[in-house]
C-alpha positions in Angstrom: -2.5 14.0 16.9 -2.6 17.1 14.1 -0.5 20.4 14.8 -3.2 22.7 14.0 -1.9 25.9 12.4 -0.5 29.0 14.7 -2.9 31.8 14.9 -2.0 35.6 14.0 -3.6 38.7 13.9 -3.9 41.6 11.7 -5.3 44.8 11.2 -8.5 44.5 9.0 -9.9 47.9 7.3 -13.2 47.3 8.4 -13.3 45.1 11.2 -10.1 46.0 13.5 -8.3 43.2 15.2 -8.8 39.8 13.2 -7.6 36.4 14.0 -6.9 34.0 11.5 -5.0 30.5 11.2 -1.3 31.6 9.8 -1.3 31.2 6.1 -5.3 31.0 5.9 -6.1 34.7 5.3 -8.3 35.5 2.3 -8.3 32.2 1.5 -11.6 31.4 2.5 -13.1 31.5 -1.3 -10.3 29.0 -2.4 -11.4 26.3 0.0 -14.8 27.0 0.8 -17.4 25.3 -1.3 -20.3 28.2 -2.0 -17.8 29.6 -4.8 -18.3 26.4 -6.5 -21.9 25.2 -6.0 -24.2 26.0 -8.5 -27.2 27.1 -5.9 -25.2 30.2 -4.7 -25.6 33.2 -6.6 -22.4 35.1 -5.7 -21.6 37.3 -3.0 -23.1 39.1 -1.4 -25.8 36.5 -1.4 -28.9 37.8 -3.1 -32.5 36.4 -1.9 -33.1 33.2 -3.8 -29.8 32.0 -3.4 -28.9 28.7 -1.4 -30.5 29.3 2.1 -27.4 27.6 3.8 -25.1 30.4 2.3 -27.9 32.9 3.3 -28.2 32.1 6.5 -24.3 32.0 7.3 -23.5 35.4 5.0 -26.2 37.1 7.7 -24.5 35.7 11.0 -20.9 36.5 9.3 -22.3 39.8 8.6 -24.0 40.5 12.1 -20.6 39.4 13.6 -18.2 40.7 10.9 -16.7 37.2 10.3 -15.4 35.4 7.6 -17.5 32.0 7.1 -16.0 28.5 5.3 -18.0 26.0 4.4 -16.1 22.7 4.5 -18.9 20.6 3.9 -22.4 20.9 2.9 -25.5 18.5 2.4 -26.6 20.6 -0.5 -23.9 20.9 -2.6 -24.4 20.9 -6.1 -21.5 21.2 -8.4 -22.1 24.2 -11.1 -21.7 22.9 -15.1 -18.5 24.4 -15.3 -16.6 23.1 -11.9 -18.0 19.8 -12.8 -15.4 19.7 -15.8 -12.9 20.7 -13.5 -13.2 17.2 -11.7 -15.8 19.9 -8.3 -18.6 16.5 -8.5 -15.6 14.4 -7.6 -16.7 15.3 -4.2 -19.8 12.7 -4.6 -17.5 9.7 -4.0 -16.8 10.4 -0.5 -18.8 9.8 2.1 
């Protein structure tokens, strides 16, 4: 059975109180997978972008949370993370 991570709070400029897993905070960009995939067009998410990342930047927004997206059926790899070994991520299943 996993130890999952403590949680701590903080003070957050905007939203008050926050909870986060201890050592997680602002990390959410480094493990997520929107930063990476070539159908997001950057945040905040413009109309046109990836309707996943749309639809979870308005419910993050309407609840003042931070959203990370693990994993994702439509994940596509942009040109450039694709040299960096991102499409890597096709050969698990």
């Amino acid at each position: 059975m996993r130890t999952p991570l403590p949680v701590v709070r903080y003070e957050s400029n905007s939203r008050g109180s926050v909870a986060v897993r201890d050592g997680l905070r602002d990390r959410h960009h480094e493990f997520g997978l929107c930063t990476d995939c070539g159908q997001f067009a950057g945040s905040p998410t413009p109309a046109g972008s990836c309707p996943i990342a749309e639809d979870l930047t308005a419910t993050a927004r309407k609840h003042r949370a931070t959203v990370v997206v693990w994993e994702c059926p439509a994940f596509r790899p942009k040109p450039a993370a694709s040299a960096a070994g991102a499409d890597t991520l096709e050969l698990c299943s």
